[in-house]
N, C-alpha and C positions, 0 to 999 in steps of 0.2 A: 745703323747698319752693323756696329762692332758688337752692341748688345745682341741680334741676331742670332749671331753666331760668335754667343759667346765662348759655347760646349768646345769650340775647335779650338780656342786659346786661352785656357782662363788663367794663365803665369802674368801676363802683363797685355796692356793694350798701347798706342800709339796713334797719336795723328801728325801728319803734315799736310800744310797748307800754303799754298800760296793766291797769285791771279786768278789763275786759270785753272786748278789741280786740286785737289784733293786726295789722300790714301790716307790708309788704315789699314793696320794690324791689329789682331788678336793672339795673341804668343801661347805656343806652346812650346816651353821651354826644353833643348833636348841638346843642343852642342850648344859650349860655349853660353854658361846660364850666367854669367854676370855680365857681357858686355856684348850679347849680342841681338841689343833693341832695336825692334824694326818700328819707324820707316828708317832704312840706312841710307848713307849715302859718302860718295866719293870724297877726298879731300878740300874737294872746294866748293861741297854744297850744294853744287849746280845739277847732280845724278843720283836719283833717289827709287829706293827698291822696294816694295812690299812683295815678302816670297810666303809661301807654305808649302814643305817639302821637306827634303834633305839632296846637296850635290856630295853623293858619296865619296867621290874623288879630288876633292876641295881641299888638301894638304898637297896631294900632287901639281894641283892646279898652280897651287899659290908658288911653290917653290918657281915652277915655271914664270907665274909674272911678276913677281920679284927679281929675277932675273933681266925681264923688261925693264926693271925700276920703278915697277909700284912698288907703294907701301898701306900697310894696311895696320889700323888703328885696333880692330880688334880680332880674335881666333874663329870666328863663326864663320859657316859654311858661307853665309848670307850675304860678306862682304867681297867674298867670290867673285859674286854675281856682276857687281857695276863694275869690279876691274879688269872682268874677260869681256866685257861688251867696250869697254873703254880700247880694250886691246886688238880684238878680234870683230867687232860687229856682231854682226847674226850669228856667223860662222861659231862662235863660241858655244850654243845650246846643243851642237853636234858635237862637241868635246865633254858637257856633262856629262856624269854617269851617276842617275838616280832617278830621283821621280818630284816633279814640280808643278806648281801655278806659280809664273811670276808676272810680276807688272811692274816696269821702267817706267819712272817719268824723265826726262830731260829737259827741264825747265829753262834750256837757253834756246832749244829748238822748238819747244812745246810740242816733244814730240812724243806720243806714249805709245810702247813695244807690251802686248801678252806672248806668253809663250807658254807653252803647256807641254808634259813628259810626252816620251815614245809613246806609249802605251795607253795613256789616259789614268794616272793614280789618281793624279789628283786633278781636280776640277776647275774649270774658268767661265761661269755665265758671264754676259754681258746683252746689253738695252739698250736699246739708242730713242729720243723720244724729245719732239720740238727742244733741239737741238743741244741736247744732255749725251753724255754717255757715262752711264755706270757701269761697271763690272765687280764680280766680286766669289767669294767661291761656294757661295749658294745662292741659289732666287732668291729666298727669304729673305738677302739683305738686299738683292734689287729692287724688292717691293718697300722693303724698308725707304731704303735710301729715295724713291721716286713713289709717292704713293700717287702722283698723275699718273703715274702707268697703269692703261687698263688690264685689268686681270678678268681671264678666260682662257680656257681649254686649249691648246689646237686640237685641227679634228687630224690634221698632217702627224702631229706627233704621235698623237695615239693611233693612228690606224698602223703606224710604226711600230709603236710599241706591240698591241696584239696584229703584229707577223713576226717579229725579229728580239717579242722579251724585251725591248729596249726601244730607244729611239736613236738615232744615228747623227751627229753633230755633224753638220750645227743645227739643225732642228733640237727642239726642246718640246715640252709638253705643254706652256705656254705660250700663249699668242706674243711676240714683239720679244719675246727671252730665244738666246742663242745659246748654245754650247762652243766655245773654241774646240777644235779638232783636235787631239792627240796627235802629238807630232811637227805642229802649228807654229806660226809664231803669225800676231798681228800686229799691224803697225798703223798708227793715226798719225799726221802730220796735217800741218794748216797749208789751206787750198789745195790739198792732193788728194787724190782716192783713194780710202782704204785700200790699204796692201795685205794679202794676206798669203803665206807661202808654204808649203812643206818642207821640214826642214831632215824630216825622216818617213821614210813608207818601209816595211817589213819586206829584205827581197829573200829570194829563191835561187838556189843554180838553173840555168838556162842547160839542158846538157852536161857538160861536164865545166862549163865556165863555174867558179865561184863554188867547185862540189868540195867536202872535205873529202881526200884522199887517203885517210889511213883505212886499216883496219877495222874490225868492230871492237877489237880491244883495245887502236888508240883510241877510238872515239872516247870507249866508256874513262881511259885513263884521262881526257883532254878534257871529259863532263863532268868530270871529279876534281878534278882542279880547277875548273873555272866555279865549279860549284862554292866550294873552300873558298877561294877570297871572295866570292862576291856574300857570300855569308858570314864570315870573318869580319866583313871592313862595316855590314851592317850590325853584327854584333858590337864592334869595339868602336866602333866610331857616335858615341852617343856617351853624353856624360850624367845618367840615369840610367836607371835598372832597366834591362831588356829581356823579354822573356820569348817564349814560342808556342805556336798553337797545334796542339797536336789531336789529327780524326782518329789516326789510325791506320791512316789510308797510306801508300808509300811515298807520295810527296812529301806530304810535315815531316814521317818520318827520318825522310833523309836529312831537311833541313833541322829541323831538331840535332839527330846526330851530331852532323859538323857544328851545329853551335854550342853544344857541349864541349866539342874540341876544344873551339876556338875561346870559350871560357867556358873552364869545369869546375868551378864553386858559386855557388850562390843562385842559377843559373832553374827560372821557372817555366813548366810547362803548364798550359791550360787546355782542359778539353770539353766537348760539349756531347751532354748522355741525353737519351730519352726515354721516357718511360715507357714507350711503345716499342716494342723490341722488335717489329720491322723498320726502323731509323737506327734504332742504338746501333755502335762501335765499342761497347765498353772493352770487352775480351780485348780486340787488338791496341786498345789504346793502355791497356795495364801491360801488356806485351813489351811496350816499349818503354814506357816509364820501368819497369822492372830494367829492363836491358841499358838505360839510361843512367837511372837512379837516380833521374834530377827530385827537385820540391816541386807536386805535385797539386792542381788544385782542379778541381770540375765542377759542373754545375749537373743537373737533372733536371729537363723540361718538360713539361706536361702539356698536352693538348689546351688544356685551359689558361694556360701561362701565355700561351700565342695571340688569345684571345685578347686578352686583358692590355699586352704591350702592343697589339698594334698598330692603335691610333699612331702611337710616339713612334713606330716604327716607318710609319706611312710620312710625319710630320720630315724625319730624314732622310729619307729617299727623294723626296720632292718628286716622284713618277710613281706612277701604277706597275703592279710588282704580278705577276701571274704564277707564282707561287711562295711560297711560306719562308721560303729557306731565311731571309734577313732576321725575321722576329728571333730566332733562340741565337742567332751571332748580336742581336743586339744587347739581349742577356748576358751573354760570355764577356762582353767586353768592359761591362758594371762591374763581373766579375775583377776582370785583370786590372781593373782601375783600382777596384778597393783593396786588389792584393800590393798596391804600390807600385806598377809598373806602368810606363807610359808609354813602351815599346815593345810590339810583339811579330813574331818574324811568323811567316805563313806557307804555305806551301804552293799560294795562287799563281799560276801563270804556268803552271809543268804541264799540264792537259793541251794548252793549247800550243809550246813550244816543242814537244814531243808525242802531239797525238796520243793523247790517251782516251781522246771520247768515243763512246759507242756511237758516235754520228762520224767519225773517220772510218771505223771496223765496216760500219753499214754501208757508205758510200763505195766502200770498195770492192763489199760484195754483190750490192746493186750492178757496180760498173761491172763485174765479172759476169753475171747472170744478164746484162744487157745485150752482153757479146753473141749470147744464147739464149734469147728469150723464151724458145719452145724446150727449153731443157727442164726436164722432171725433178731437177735434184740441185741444182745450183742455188735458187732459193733457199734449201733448207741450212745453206748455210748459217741464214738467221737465227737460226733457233741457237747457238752460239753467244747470242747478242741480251743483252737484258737478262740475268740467271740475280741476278738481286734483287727484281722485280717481283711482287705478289700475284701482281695485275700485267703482267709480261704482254706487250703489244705484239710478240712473236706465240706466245700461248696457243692461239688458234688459228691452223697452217695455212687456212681458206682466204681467211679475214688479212690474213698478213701478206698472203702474197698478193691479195687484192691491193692490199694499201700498198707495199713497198715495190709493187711492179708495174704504179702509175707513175707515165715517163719514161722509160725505161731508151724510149727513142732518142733522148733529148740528152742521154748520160756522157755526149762530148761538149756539151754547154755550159757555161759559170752555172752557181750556183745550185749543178745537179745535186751533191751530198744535203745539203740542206733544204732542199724543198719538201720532203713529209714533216721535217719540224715548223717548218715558216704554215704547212698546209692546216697541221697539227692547232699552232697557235690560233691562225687566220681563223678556225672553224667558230672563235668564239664573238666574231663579228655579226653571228648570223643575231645576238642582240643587241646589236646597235640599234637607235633610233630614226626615224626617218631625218632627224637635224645633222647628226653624226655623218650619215650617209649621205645625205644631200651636199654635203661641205666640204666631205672627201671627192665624190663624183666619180672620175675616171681615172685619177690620180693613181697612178702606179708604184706602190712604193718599193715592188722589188724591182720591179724593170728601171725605177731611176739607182737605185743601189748600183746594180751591175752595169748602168752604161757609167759607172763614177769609177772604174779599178786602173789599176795602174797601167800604162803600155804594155808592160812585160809578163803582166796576167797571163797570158793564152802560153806564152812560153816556158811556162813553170809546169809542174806533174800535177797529175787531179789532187795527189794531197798537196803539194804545196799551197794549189788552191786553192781547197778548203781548208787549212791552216787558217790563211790569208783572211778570210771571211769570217772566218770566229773570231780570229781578233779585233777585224772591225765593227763586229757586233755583241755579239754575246759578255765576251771579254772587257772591254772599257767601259761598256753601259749600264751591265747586271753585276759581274760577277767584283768587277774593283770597284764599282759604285754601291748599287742597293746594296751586297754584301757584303763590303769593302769597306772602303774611304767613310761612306754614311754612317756605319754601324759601331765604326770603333771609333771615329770622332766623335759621336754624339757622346761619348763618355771622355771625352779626352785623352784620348789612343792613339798612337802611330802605327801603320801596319805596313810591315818591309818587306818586299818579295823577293828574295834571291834569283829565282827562275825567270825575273824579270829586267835583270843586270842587262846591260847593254851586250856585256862581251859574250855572255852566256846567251842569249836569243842570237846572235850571231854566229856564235859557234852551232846551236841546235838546227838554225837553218840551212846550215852549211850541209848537215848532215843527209846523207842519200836515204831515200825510203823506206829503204828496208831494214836502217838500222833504228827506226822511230817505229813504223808498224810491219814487223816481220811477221807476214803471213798476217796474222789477225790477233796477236801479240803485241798492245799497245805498249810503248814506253821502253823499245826492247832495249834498248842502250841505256836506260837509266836503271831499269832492275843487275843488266851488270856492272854500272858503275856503282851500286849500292851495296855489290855482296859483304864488303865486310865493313858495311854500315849499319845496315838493320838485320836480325832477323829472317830465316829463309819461310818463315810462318808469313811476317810484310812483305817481305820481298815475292811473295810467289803464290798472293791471295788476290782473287777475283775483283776488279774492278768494280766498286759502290760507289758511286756517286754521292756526296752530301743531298741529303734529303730531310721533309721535316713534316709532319701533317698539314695536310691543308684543309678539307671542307670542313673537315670532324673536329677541327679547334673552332669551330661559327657555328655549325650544325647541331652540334650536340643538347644535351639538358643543362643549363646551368649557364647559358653561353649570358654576355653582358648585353644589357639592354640595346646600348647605341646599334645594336647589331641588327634586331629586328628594324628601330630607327629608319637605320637609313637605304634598309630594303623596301619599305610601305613604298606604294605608286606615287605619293607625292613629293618624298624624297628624290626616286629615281624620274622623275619628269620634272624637277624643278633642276637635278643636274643637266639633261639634255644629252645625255652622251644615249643612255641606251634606252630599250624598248620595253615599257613599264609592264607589259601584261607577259612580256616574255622572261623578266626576271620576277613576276612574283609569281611563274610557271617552275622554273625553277626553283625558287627559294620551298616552294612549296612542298614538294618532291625530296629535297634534302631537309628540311626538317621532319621529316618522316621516316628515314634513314635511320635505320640502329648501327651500324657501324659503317668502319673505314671500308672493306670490302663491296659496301653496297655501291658508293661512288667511283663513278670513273672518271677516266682521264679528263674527258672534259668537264664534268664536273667540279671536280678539286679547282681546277685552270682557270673555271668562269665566276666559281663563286671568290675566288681569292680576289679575282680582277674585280672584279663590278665590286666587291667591298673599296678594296684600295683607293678605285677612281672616285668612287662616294664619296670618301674619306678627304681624295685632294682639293676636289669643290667645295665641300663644306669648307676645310682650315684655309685655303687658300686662295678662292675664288669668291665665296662667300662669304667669307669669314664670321660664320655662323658661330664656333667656337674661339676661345679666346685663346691665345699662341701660351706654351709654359710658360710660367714668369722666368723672365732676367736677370741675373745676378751678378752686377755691373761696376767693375774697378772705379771707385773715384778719382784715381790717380794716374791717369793718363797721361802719360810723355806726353810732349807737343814742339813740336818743330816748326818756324814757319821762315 
């Protein structure tokens, strides 16, 4: 299991052992690098921790349970951990502030606690299996660890993932593998029933309960400050170089900024170009480096570059991916590896703590135009929406108002903003196969979503709601995962999100609607908390989305064999997910293709997907190919 995943720790590994328990670490050394070897445990040996994370506010902590009359043997975040559960219980994972997988054993009670961040940074599978339970922070090491566990698809997970881009925890993509929930914490004790609890859900103001009350100018002063330390304590709180990732886009660039502040020598920016200059950002991202003037490093991706890494890109994801964007982040982060850094701060999580997505702007013009559906002109608000796009879904007024003004009845119901994207994704089911489809049946996977939201759902504003709903999908399953956590761990990377700080999603929710999307003006409170942080060229340039090629890196001349592989009808009928004659209908069609223009949306969508899932049957299910070699410390601590 530790060989696994070794990519996620390769400074030191760890076992303890006793009766009943087993854990294991893989270290990736970043606070407190001489004495803080996991598995840890309390002073009397009996409370033992395996974490992967960082608890950013773990100096404050300590001071406080020192106070208690603990004591603590070494400086690491990690020994935190068993002396606020020793102090507090559960209640303590509501005091953290950062991003975690942990696992408690308590070997007097045999009792074992996961818990897993707000947000879902970082990850926690787990298996249960004639009368085993593994857990660990990839499947790969649960297959490791249990190879009695049968391995196969769900057909639940994926008909998840093509509607929602992801799969929704605790569904996984494997049959008998869970996700712990973001937010979570779970408990096994002997002869009791799993317990499993929320120990956080994302709230909203009701009305004026819980609104923030200033100004727009306290706001942006309150989002500017909460910004600064929660970037501050991830800059300085790591005893290794930490750098930052910069698009160009005015997220990184703010976060960048203050990390400059907060240390201005030595201090690396990394950025990702493409050779396609409908992807590239180079312009904006020299903008800021110049304005910066930090040390500089970038990469340039090519179409064929995507090609080539995606197997390894598919092998860390562990789920089916419906577009490209992870393969060039999994390059950037080889990159920041070989530049010597082990930590790099990101700008993820501002889109959906301040609506910045063009599925907020849409929703709102939808619900506007629902008000008056026989209106000639309210729809054309779209055309507003998507100006980054080549292939603009608002392009042609016919087509668009057909597409965005199915519904339109329904736009006092959950999940109205996002139904043309879930409709969007859904449409690439039409190649499933009769097994796929027989397996799913009637299975409803948005109508189980939305009977799952919180009481206080319906009392919160349409954005608040679709806030709500990005983060419980998009956000913890794609965006910190396949382009996240997977992409820069596979190199041995931390990636730290400011915008993701406890205090700072609290404050941002706090905030009334109009100071997050005024009028159709995403992020209105962050462009004036940023003015004399970046640039009024960043500050006041059109929302682009990271994007990356999709069909035309498989499509093309030149592409690598396994490609055609594992499109042939016998590859795709020996996976069983989709319908052989209907993807060698497509594959056809796009190798015929002379450029990116010629394919559309759904094209790019279906060919990504049905590679991907190809991809996770063969390494994973099959294991038709043989996993990267392991490169495996002989000298394993061991506790028992």
């Amino acid at each position: 299991m530790l060989g696994s995943m070794a990519h996620r720790g390769p400074d030191e590994l760890g076992i303890y052992r006793d009766r009943r328990a087993g854990l294991a670490h893989a270290r990736l050394s970043i606070i407190d690098l001489t004495t803080g070897q996991q598995p840890l445990a309390n002073e009397t040996r009996e409370l033992w921790v395996v974490f992967n994370g960082e608890i950013f506010n773990y100096v404050e902590l300590r001071g406080e349970l020192e106070g208690h009359g603990h004591q603590f043997a070494t400086k690491s975040d990690t020994e935190i951990i068993v002396h606020a559960w020793e102090q507090w219980g559960e209640a303590a994972f509501d005091r953290f502030n950062g991003q975690w997988a942990i696992a408690l054993w308590d070997s007097r009670t045999d009792t074992l606690v996961l818990c897993r961040d707000r947000v879902g940074v970082r990850p926690i599978y787990y298996a249960e299996h004639d009368g085993r339970l593994a857990f660990a922070s990839e499947v790969k090491a649960l297959f490791a660890g249990m190879p009695e566990l049968p391995r196969a698809l769900d057909p639940i997970g994926l008909e998840q993932t093509f509607t929602f881009w992801s799969v929704v925890p605790p569904r996984s993509v494997f049959r008998g593998v869970q996700e712990l929930r973001p937010g979570h914490v779970r408990v096994y004790q002997p002869d009791r029933p799993v317990r499993e609890v929320a120990y956080f859900e994302p709230r909203y103001p009701r009305g004026d309960v819980d609104k923030f009350r200033g100004s727009l100018a306290d706001a942006a002063v309150a989002l500017r400050e909460a910004l600064e330390r929660a970037t501050a304590v991830r800059m300085l709180r790591a005893d290794v170089a930490v750098g930052s990732c910069l698009s160009g886009g005015l997220d990184s660039s703010v976060i960048a900024s203050l990390a400059k502040r907060a240390k201005p020598f030595g201090f690396t920016t990394f950025s990702l170009r493409f050779a396609d200059a409908e992807y590239d950002e180079t312009s904006y991202q020299r903008v800021m480096v110049d304005h910066l003037g930090t040390d500089h490093a970038d990469i340039v991706v090519h179409a064929r570059e995507i090609a080539d890494v995606f197997p390894k890109t598919i092998w860390h994801t562990e789920r089916p991916i419906l577009r490209n964007g992870p393969a060039p982040l999994y390059l950037l982060a080889q990159l920041v590896r070989e530049r010597g850094v082990k930590v790099v701060l990101t700008g993820e999580g501002a889109d959906e703590v301040l609506a910045g997505y063009d599925l907020f702007r849409e929703g709102k013009v939808r619900r506007f135009w629902a008000r008056r559906p026989e209106s000639t002109f309210r729809h054309r608000l779209l055309e507003r929406l998507y100006p980054y796009l080549a292939r603009s879904p608002v392009a042609q007024q016919a087509s668009a108002r057909q597409f965005f003004g199915r519904g339109l009845d329904r736009h006092l119901e959950p999940g109205f903003a996002h139904h043309p994207r879930w409709a969007s994704a859904a449409a690439l089911k039409r190649l499933f196969g009769h097994a796929q489809r027989d397996a799913v049946g009637t299975h409803d996977v948005v109508a189980e979503l939305l009977a799952d939201l919180p009481g206080e759902f319906r009392g919160w504003t349409p954005l608040a709601q679709d806030q709500y709903l990005e983060m419980r999908t998009l956000l913890s399953g794609y965006l910190l995962s396949s382009q996240g956590d997977r992409m820069l761990m596979a190199s041995s990377v931390e990636g730290r999100f400011p915008f993701l700080d406890k205090e700072v999603m609290a404050l941002a929710n706090s905030f009334p609607d109009a100071y997050k999307l005024a009028v159709l003006d995403e992020k209105h409170v962050l462009k004036a908390a940023a003015r004399e942080l970046v640039p009024e060229s960043i500050r006041e340039r059109p929302k682009q989305p990271y994007r990356a090629p999709d069909a035309l890196a498989f499509a093309g001349a030149g592409r690598p064999e396994w490609v055609d592989e594992l499109m042939t009808p016998t590859a795709v009928e020996a996976a069983g997910v989709f319908d052989a004659k209907a993807v060698a209908q497509l594959w056809s069609k796009a190798t015929h293709r002379g450029d990116a223009t010629q394919f559309s949306n759904f094209d790019n969508m279906a060919i990504v997907a049905v590679l991907s899932t190809q991809i996770l049957y063969r390494d994973f299910v099959a294991q038709i190919r043989e996993p990267p070699p392991v490169s495996l410390k002989t000298d394993i601590n061991e506790a028992a």
